[in-house]
Structures are given as C-alpha cells and as structure tokens.
C-alpha positions in Angstrom: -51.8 -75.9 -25.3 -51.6 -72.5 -23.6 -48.6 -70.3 -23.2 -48.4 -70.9 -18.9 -48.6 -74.7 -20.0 -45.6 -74.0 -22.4 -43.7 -72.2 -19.6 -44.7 -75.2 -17.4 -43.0 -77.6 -19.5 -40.0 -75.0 -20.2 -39.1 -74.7 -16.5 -39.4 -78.6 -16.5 -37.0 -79.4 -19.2 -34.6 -76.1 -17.6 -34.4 -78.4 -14.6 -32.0 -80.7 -16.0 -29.7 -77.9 -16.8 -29.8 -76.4 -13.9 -29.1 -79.3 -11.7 -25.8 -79.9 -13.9 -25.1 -76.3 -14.0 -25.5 -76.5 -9.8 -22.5 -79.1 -10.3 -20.2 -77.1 -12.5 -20.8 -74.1 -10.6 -19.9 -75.8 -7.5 -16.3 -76.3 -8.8 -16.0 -72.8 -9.6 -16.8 -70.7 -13.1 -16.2 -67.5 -14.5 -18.8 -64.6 -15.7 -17.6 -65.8 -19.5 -17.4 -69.5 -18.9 -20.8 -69.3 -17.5 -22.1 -67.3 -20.1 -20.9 -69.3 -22.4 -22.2 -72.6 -21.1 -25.8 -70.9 -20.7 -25.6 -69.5 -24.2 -24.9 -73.5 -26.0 -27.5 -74.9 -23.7 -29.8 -72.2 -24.9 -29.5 -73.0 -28.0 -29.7 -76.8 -28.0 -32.8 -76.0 -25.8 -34.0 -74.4 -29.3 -32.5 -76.8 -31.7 -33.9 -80.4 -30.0 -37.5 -79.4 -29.4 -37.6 -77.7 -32.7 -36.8 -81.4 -34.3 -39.2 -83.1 -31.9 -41.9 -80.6 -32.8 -41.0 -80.7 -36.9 -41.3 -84.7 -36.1 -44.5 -84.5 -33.8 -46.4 -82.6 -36.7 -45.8 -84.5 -39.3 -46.8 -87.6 -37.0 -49.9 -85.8 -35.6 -51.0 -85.7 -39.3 -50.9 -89.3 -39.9 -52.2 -89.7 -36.1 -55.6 -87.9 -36.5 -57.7 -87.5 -33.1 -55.4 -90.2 -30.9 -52.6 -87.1 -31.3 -53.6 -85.4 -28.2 -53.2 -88.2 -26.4 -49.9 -89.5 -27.9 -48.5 -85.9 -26.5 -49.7 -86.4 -23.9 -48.6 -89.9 -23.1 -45.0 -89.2 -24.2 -45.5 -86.0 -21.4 -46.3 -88.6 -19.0 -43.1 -90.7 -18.9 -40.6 -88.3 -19.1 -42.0 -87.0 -16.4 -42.3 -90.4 -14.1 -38.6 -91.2 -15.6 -37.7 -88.2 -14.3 -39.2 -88.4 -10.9 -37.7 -92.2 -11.0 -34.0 -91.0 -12.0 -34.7 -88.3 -8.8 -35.1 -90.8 -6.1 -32.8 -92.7 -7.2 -30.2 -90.1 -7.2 -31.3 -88.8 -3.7 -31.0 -92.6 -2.4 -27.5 -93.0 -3.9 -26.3 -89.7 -2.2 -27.9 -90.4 0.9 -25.6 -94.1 0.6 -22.6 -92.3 -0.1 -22.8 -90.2 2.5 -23.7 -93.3 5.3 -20.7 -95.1 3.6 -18.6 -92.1 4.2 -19.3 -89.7 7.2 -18.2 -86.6 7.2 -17.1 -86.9 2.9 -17.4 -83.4 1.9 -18.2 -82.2 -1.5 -15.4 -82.0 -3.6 -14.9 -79.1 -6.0 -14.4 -80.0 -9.2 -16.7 -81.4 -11.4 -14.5 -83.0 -14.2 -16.5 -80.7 -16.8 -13.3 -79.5 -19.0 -15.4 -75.7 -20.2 -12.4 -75.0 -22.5 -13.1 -78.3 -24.8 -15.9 -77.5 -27.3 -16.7 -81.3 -27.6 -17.4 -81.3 -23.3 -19.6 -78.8 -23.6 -21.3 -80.1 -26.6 -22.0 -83.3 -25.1 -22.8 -81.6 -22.3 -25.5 -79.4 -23.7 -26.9 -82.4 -26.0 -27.0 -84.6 -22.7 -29.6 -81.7 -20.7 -31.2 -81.0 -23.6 -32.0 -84.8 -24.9 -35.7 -84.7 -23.3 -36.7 -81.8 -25.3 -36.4 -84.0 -28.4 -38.7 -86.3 -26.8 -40.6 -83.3 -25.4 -41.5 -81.1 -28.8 -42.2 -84.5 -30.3 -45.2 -84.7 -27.9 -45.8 -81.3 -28.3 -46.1 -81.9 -31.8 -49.3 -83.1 -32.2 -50.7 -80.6 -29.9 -50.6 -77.9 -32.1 -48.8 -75.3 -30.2 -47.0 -71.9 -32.2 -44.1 -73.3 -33.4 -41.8 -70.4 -32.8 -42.8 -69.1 -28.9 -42.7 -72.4 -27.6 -38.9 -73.5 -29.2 -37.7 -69.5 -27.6 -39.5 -70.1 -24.4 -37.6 -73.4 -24.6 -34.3 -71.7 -25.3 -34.2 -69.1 -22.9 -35.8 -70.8 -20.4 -33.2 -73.5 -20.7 -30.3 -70.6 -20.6 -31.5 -68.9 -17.9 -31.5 -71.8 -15.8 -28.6 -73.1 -16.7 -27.0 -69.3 -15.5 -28.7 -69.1 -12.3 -27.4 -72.6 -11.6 -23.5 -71.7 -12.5 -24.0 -68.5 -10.4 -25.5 -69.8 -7.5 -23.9 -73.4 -8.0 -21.5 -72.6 -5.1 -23.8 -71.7 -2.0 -26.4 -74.6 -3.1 -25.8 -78.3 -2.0 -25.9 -81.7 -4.8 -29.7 -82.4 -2.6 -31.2 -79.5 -4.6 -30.3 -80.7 -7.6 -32.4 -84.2 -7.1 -35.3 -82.4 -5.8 -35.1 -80.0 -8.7 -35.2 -82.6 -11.2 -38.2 -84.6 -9.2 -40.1 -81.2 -9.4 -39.5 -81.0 -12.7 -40.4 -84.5 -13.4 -44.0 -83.7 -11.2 -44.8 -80.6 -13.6 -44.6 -82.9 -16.6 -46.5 -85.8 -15.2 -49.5 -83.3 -14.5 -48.9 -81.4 -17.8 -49.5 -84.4 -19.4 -52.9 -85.9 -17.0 -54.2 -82.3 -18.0 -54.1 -83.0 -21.3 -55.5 -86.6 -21.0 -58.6 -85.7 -18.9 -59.7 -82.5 -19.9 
C-alpha cells in the first residue's frame, strides 16, 4: 500500500475523533484542554493500530496469498459500518429535531476533561477502529513506523481542528464526516480487492 493510501485511511480513522471532538468543542474548551485531549487521542491513534498491525503480520504469515484480501475485507466493513452508524445517526437527529421543533443545541457535552479515566475512555472509544484497521493493514505489508505516525498525528490534528472549530460547526457535520470517512475506507478496501 502507498503512502496517499495510508493518508486515505488516516483521515478516515481521524473522522471519528473529529466528529466527537465537534461535540466537546461545542460545549466549550480551552487552548490546554484542547491540546490535551488532541495529544491522548494522538497517541492512542499510535498505540491501537500499532497492535493491529503487530497482530496483522504475524497473521499474514500464517495467511500466505489470501492476506491481501483479508486486509482488505476487514477495510471493507469498517468502512460500510461506518457509513451504517452515519445514517443512522443523521436519521435519529433529524427525529429529534421533528419531535422537538425549535430544540436547540445544548452546550455541554457531559465529557468531564479534568478526569483522566473520561478522557481515556474517551480516546480508546475514537481510536477502537484503528485496532481493527492496522490489523488489516497488517498483512499488507506497509512500513510499520510511517503509517502508526501518520495515524497518530493525523488522529491529533483532527481531533484539534474539531475542539477549535467545534463551536461554529453544527452535530450534522459530524454524521456526514463519519459517512465520508466510512466511503474512503470502503474504496480503500475495493482498490485493494480488484487491482
């Protein structure tokens, strides 16, 4: 797999960050919290690939020529679960707001930044599909180290610009982010099956 494929799937698994960073930022952060919440997403944007991909190499050894497209196949549902969770969000919202006209966005998130076990959980929860994601990289045979630090700061930096500009952006950005996100994986992954 190419580096722009790498960066493809980075900016995919970033979207998840950056839709629950939209949220946080929405109820209001400061240049340290944010930098702070960035910085632990970061790194478990590092940390859960790097166990998928440790996990995806050692199974593309026993795997042989049906590895690629193991990778692949694993690219290909968290992509159409994430385009699934996406709708669904957007027709949830859209029921909300028919069930209550006129219900204005609330700010606060009921994220608690100053407990290191909320922001833990919160990191692990955005960062769960890289496990799954560097396990299909795995067999793939991508360099170890760019991909887990394209990852990592691609996954911090999103989660940043979402805190900053969390407040001027409404919740419907944040579904559509995630079914782009979810769309980029899906054709990752038929890239890799066809060609």
């Amino acid at each position: 797999m190419n580096y722009p494929a790498v960066l493809l799937v980075s900016v995919a698994l970033g979207v998840d960050a950056f839709s629950v960073a939209i949220g946080i930022g929405l109820g209001g952060i400061k240049t340290k919290e944010a930098l702070l919440v960035s910085g632990v997403v970061s790194i478990f944007h590092v940390l859960m690939p790097l166990i998928g991909l440790y996990l995806g190499i050692y199974l593309g050894s026993m795997a042989g020529p049906i590895a690629s497209t193991i990778g692949a196949l694993i690219l290909l549902t968290i992509g159409l679960n994430m385009v699934g969770d996406s709708l669904r969000e957007a027709k949830l919202l859209k029921q909300r707001r028919r069930e209550t006209p006129g219900l204005a966005y609330q700010k606060g998130t009921g994220f608690n930044l100053k407990s290191p076990l909320s922001l833990i959980l919160m990191a692990g929860s955005v960062s769960i599909d890289a496990l799954t994601v560097g396990l299909g990289l795995g067999p793939l045979q991508v360099d170890l180290f760019l991909t887990v630090m394209t990852m990592g700061i691609t996954a911090g930096l999103m989660t940043l610009v979402g805190l900053v500009f969390g407040h001027g952006l409404s919740k419907v950005v944040g579904s559509t982010a995630g079914l782009c996100g979810g769309i980029i994986l899906v054709v990752i992954g038929l890239k890799i099956l066809i060609w």
